[in-house]
N, C-alpha and C positions, 0 to 999 in steps of 0.2 A: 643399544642403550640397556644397560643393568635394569634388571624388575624394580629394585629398593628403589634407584634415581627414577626410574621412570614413575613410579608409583607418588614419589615427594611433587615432580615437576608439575602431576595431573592435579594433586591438590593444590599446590600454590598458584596455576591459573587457575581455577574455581572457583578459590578466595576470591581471586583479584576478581575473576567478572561478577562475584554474587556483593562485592564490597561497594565498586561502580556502580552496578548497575543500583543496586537499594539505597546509593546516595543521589544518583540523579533522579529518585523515582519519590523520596523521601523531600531533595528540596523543589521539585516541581510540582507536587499535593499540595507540601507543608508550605512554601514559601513566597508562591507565586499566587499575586492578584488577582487571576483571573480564577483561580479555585476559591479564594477570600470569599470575592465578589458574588458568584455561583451562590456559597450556602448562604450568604448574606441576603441575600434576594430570595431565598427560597420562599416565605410565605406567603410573597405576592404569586412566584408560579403557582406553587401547594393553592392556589382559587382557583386556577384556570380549569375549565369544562374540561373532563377526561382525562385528566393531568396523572393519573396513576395508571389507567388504563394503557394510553400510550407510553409511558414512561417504562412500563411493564412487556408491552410489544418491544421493545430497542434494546432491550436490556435481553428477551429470548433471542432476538435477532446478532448478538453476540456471538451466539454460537455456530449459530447458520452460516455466519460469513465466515467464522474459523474453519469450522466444518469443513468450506469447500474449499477453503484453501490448504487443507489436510488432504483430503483428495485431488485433488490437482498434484500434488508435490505427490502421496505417496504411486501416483502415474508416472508420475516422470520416474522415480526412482526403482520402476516395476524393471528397469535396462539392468538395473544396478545390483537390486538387491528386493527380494520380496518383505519388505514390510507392514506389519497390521497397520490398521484404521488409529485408533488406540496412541501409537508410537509416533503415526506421521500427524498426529494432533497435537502429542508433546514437542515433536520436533520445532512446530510452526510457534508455540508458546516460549518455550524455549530460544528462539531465532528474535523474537520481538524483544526479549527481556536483554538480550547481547546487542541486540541493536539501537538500544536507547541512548548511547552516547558516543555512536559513530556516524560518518555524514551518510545520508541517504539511504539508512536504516544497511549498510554495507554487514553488517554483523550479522543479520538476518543469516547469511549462507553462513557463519560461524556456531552459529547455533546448532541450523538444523542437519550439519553435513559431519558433526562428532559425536549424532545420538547411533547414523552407522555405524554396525558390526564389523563390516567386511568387504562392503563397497568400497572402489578408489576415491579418495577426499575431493581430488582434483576435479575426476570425470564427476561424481556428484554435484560439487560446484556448477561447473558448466549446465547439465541438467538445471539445475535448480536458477541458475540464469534464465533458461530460456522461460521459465513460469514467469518470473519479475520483467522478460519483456513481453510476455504477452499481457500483463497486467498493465504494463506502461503504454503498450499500443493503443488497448483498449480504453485509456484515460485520455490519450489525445484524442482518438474517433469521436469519444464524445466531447471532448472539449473542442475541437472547431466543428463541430453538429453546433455545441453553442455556440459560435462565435458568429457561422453562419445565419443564426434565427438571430441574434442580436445586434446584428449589426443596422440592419433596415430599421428597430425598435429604436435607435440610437440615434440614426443619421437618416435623414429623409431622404429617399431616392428620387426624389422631384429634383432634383439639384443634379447635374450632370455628370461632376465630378464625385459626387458620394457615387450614383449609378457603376461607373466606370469601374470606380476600387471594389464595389460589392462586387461585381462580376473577376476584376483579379483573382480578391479574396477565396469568391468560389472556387475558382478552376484551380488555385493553390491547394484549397483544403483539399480540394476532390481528388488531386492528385496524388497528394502528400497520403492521404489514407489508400486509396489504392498501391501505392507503393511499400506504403509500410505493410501491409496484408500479404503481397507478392514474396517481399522479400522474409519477410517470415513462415511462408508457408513453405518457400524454398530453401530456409537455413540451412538444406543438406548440403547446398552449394559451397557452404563455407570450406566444406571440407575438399573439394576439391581446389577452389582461391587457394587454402592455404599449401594444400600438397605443393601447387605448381608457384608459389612465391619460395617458399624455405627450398625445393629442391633437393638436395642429397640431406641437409638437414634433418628433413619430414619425419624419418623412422624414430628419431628422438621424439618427438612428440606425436607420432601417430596416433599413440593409443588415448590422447585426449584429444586432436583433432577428430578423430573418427565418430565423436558421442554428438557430432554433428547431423550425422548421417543413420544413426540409429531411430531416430523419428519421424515416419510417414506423413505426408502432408494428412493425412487423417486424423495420427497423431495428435499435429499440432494444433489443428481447427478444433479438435475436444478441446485443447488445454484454453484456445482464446476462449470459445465459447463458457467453458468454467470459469474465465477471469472478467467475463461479461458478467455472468450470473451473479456474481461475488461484486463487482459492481456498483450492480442494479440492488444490490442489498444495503449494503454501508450506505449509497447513496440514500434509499428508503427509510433507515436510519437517521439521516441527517434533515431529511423532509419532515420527518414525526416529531423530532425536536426540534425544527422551528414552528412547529403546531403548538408542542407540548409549551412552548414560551412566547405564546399570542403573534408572530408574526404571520399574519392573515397572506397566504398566496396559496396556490392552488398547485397540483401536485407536474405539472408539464413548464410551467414559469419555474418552480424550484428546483427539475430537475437540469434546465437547458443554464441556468445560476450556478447550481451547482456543478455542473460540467464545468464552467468558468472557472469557479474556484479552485477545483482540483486540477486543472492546466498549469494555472498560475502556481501553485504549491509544486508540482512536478516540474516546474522550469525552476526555480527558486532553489537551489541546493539549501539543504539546513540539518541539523540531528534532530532527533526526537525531543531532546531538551529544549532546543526553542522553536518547535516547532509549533508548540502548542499558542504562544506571542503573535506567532509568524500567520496560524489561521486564519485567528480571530482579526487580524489587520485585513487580510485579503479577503476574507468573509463578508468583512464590513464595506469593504472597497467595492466588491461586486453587486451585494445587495443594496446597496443605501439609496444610490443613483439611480435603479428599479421601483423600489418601494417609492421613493419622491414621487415618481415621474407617473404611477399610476396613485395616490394617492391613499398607498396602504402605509406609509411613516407615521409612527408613533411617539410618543416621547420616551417609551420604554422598549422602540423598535430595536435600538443600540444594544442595549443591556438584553434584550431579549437572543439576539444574533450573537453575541458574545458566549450567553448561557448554552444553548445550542452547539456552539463548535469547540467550548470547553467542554461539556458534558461528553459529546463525539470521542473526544480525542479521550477522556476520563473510562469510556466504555469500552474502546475499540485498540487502545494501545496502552496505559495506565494496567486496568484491569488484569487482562492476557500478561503484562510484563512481568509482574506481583506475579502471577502462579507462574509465569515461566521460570523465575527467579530459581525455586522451589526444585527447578530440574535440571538446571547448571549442574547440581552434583550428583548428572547419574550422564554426564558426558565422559568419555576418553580420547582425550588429546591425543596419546601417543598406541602405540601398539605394538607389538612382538613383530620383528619381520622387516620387511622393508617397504611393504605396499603403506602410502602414507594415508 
């Protein structure tokens, strides 16, 4: 491709994602209820005990959670290509801003796989895959850890037949996570599956089958444990704002809740445009039934749980997409050569 054409084509996708993306980020602030709602309520939270203090913890905890998932990616792409600290933190800003209006934030790897120099686009993908399954793994472990603690709080094991399903239940979940760990620690294996399926094929794609096998199960257990810690943070996030908006529970009931919820949003396909509708439904779904049943429902429990997984989603994906926005135009779609 000509330098001139190449040069026109890098700007007009740039346009286009910086055009998208600040219309879908512009009518999800500007247009949508549940941001309305949010400041319209605000001078009832603005009473609540600690309300700036905590409010103020969630907002530094923004960066903690970007943070390591800056480090996690610029690990994985340590096969690829040595990048600063710095760069794999615009990359990840940049991945959220492109991914605000594709299904299951799929743009993320668009983002942050055109801020490389010189890395293959492909084998970075794939890399950059295995971060988003070890984050995924790690959201189901703990979502059937909750499913497991709340089942018994739900359905009384005095009963035979609840007994029986809890005990199902378990050996499913037990399994289901020791598998999923297995076969992740083992992803090298893929690369031999694939060798001996394609056959003569293989050598065409070798050199992206092979970035299966560049990763030590050592490797991969830093990367889970990273998408633990990253975790255990947003989740902590999400605990302090149902503090910060008077929903009384304690921080082991919010965390084994919120395992729930994040289960249910990770089965649930959705884009980040309605994802923010889609929370607050499932937020409500999981905590309401809880707070009843021990007698923490309020009449502003609603609105409180609402405030909370707006404000989340305002902090954790809104914010970061806005500055990622800003770095759209220091991407290169195309390059001189052939390596894509």
């Amino acid at each position: 491709m000509k330098a001139k054409l190449r040069k026109t084509y890098n700007i007009i996708i740039k346009l286009l994602i910086f055009i998208i993306t600040a219309y879908f980020l512009y009518d999800q602030i500007f247009y949508k209820r549940d941001i309305e709602t949010l400041l319209s309520n605000y001078q009832i939270w603005n009473e609540q005990k600690y309300f700036y203090p905590l409010l103020f913890t969630v907002i530094a905890l923004i960066f903690v959670n970007l943070g390591i998932e800056a480090a996690k990616w610029k690990l994985l792409m340590t096969k690829l290509e040595n990048i600063s600290f710095l760069n794999a933190y615009k990359a990840v800003l940049t991945g959220i801003a492109t991914s605000m209006f594709l299904p299951n934030r799929t743009g993320d790897y668009l983002g942050r796989v055109f801020v490389l120099k010189k890395a293959n686009r492909i084998q970075a993908t794939l890399s950059t895959i295995l971060g988003s399954l070890a984050q995924f793994i790690t959201t189901i472990i703990f979502g059937l850890i909750a499913v497991m603690i709340l089942f018994p709080q739900t359905y009384p094991l005095t009963f035979p037949l609840h007994l029986w399903l809890y005990i199902g239940i378990v050996l499913i979940a037990l399994t289901v996570i020791v598998l999923l760990i297995f076969i992740y620690v083992e992803f090298s294996a893929f690369t031999v599956i694939i060798k001996s399926i394609t056959g003569k094929e293989y050598q065409k794609i070798k050199k992206y089958a092979e970035v299966f096998s560049w990763y030590s199960s050592r490797d991969l257990f830093k990367i889970l444990g990273m998408s633990i810690l990253r975790y255990l943070v947003f989740s902590f996030q999400f605990f302090l704002l149902l503090i910060t908006f008077g929903i009384e529970i304690n921080y082991f009931h919010a965390m084994v809740l919120i395992g729930m919820v994040y289960l249910i949003m990770t089965i649930i396909p959705t884009i980040a445009l309605s994802e923010l509708g889609v929370r607050g439904s499932v937020s409500l779904y999981v905590f309401k039934p809880w707070l009843i049943n021990n007698g923490a429902w309020t009449a502003q429990s609603s609105l409180g749980i609402l405030s909370a997984t707006t404000s989340l989603w305002l902090f954790n994906i809104a914010l970061p997409a806005v500055l990622g926005v800003f770095f759209i135009f220091g991407l290169n779609f195309f390059r001189k050569g052939k390596n894509p």
